[in-house]
N, C-alpha and C positions, 0 to 999 in steps of 0.2 A: 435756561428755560425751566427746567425743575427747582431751580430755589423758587422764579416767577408764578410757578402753580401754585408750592407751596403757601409762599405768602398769600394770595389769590384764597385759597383754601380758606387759614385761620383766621383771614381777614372777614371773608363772609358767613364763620360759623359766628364772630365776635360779637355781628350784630344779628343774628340768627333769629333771636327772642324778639326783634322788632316789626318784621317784617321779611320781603323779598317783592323781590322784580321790581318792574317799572310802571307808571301811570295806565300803561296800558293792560297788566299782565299782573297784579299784583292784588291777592285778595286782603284788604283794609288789614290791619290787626284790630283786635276786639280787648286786647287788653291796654289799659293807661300806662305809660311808665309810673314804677314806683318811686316816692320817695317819703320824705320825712317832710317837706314842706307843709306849711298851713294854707287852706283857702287860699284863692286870692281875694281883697275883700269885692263886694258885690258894686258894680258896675265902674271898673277900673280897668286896664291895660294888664295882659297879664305877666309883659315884658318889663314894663316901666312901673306901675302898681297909679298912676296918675289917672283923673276922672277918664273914663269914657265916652266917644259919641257910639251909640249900639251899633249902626251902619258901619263902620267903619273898625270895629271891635271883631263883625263875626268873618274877617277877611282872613286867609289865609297868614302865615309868616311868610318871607321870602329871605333866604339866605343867599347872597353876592359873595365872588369870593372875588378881591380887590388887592390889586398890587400897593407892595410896599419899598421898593426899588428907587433908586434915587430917581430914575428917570420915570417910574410911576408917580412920584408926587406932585402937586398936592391929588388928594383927591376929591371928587367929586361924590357927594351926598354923602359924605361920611358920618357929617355930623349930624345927620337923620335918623339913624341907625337908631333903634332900642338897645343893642347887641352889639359889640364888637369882641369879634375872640380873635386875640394874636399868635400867630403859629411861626414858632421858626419852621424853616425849609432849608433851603441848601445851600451849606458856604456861609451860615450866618446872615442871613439876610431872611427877613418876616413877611408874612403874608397877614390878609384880614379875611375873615369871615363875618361878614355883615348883617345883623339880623333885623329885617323890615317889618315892621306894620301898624302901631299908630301914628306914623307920619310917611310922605311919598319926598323922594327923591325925584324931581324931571328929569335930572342928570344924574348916572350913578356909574363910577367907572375907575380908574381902569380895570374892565372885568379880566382874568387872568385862572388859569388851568385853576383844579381838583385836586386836593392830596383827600388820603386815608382820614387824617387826622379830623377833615372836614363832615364826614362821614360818622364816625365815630360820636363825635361834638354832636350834629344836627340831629341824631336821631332822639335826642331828648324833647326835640319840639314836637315832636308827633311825627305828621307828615306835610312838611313843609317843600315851598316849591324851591328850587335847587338852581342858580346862574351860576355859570362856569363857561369859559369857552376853551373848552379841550380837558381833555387826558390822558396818561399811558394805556395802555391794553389793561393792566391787573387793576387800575385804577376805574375805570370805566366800566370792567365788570363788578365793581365792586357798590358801583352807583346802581347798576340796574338793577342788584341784588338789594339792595335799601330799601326804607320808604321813603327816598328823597324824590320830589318831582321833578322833573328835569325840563326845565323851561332856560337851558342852555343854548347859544351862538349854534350849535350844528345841530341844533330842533328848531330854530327857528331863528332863522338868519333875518327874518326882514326887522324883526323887532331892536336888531342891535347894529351900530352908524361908527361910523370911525372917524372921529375928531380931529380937524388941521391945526398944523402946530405941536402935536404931539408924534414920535417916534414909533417906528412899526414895535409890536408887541405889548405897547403903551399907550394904543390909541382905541381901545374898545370900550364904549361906552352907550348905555339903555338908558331905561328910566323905569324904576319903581312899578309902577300904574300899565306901562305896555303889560310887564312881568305878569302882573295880579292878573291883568288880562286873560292871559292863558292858563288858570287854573284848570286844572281837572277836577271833577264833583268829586273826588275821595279826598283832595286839600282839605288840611283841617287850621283852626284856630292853633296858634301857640300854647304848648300847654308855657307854665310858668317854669321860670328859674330861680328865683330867687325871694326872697318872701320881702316886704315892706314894711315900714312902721306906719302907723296910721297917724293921721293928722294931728298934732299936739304932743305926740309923744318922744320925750327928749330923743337924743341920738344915743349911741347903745355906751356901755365903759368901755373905755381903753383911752393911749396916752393920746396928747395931741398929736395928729401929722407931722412927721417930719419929712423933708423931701427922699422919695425911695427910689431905688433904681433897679432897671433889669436888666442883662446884657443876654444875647447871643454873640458866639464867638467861631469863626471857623475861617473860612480865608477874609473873611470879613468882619466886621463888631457892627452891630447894631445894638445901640444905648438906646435908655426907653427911660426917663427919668419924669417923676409927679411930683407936683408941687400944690397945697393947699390954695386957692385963691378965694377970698373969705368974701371979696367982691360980687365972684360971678357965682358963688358956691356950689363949687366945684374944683377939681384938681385939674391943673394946667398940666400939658404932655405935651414935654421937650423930647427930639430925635436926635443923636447925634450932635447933640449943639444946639440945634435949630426950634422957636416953637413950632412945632407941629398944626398947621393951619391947612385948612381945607380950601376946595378951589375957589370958594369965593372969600378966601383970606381970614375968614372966623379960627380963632384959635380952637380945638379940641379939648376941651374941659369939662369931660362927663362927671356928675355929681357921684358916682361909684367908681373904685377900682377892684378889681379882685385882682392880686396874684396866686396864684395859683403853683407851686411846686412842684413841674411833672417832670419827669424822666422820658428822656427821646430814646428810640430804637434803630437801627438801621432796616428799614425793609429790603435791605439785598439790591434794590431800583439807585439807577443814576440816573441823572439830568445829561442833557446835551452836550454839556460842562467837564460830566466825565464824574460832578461831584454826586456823593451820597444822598438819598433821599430819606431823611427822616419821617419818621411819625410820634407822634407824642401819646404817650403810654395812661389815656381816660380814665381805664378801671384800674381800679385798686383806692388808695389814699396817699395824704402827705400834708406836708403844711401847706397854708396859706396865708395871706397877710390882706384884711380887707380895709378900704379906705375909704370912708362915707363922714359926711355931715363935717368935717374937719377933723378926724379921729382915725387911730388906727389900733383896729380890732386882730389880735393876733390867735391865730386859730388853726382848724385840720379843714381838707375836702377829703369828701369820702364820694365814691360812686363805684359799690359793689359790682354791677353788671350792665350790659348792653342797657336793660332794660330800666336802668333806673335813673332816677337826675343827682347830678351832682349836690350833694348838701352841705353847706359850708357854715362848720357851727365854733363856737367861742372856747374857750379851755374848760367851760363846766359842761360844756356840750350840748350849748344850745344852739338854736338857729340864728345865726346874725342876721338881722333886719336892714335892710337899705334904706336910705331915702331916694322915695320915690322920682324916678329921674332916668336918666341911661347910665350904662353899665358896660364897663369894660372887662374883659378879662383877659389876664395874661399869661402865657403857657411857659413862664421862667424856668428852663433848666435849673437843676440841682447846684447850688454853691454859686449861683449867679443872681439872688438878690442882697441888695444890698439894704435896710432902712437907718438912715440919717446920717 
């Protein structure tokens, strides 16, 4: 119970600079996360950097957090997402954090618990609304201390349906647009992550793509392997062998990858399982390897504190630009990417 305080503790001084409490109990922040990022340009997405409808722009984000479990796939509304941030969890096996809002999912699922690491990640959107269905005790206070809004299964059970055909713990699934639904007036628009090249402007230097790999590893291996497709332009993502295709059988082939280089911790928490629950270690820096336009740009992320966004710049230290498009990121353990 005292290590469970402790973590509890450091975990909510971490994001302390962002905010506290919950939709109901929590006075705005007034300050922007900082970063190094440029504008976004004027009347674009500020997730995708792709035209605008303005209706539709000044909508809150919503972040889903979606199983990635064999008996969770495929999934549903994945390939909707602006945002996908991959998290190991426990025993080697990943989770998703899904980031919503220029486009709706009907269907979006399998929704699946809250780690830290969710937490930690989300707070660079401002104050985005939060799906989850469940969490531990330290994890759960650790949400109410956030700006996350909590438009999760046990705030609002009527909003989320459980799908025949699928497996209990694998069968929770919303939609987008209920989500948006329940905003609270303090939801804000997504601040940006990631900067864009504007139209006509070649893709950034570095070599061509070669196919890159990720691996988590613990009582399990989950492989995470991109491959250029110059067709659909964008990188195709194979799992374990398999193309990684969504419930309606579309391959997942976001025009951006980021890997990302983070070091996991133990937060002292088990799972049911009895296995370790990690968290992935946000601030600080480290390499990363980004993969746009058929290219790969080999570079640092940096994100100083709670309050700032990740910035991911090239060897002379600039800001890599993406093309505009969705955007994956992945949270590869140390000495677990592999490129070519």
């Amino acid at each position: 119970m005292r290590t469970r305080i402790v973590i509890a503790v450091a975990l909510v001084a971490l994001i302390a600079a962002c905010g506290g409490g919950d939709d109901k109990e929590v006075t705005p922040t007034t300050e922007a996360p900082t970063t190094t990022l440029p504008p976004p340009a004027p009347n674009t997405y500020p997730l995708t950097g792709l035209p605008s409808d303005p209706a539709r722009a000044a909508r809150p984000g919503l972040v889903v957090k979606l199983d990635n479990a064999p008996l969770g796939r495929p999934q549903a509304g994945i390939n909707e997402a602006d945002v996908v941030l991959e998290e190991g969890v426990e025993g080697g096996i990943t989770r998703f954090a899904a980031v919503f809002h220029s486009a709706d999912a009907p269907t979006v699922g399998p929704v699946r618990s809250a780690r830290s690491t969710d937490v930690i990640f989300s707070t660079q959107l401002g104050r985005p609304l939060f799906a989850y269905s469940g969490a531990n005790a330290v994890f759960a206070d650790l949400l109410r201390s956030s700006p996350l809004l909590d438009v999760g299964v046990g705030r609002f059970p009527d909003i989320y349906r459980r799908e025949k055909g699928r497996p209990a713990l694998y069968n929770l699934f919303s939609g987008t647009d209920a989500m948006v639904a329940r905003a609270p007036a303090e939801a804000t628009v997504p601040s940006a992550l990631f900067a864009y090249r504007p139209a006509g402007e070649p893709a950034p230097a570095g070599e061509a793509a070669p196919v890159v790999r990720a691996l988590w590893k613990d009582k399990v291996r989950t492989e995470v392997i991109y491959e250029w497709d110059a067709a659909a332009r964008g990188f195709a993502r194979t799992q374990n062998g398999t193309p990684h295709v969504d419930a309606a059988g579309r391959r997942v082939t976001p025009e951006n990858v980021v890997l990302q280089v983070t070091p996991y911790r133990n937060t002292g928490l088990v799972d049911r399982s009895g296995a370790a629950v990690p968290e992935a270690e946000l601030i600080g820096e480290g390499e990363a390897v980004v993969l746009t336009d058929g290219k790969l740009v080999r570079g640092r992320w940096r994100r100083p504190d709670a309050a700032a966004i990740t910035a991911y710049t090239d060897a002379a230290g600039a800001v890599i630009r993406l093309t505009p498009g969705r955007t994956w990121i992945e949270l590869v353990p140390p000495g677990n990417l592999t490129v070519g």
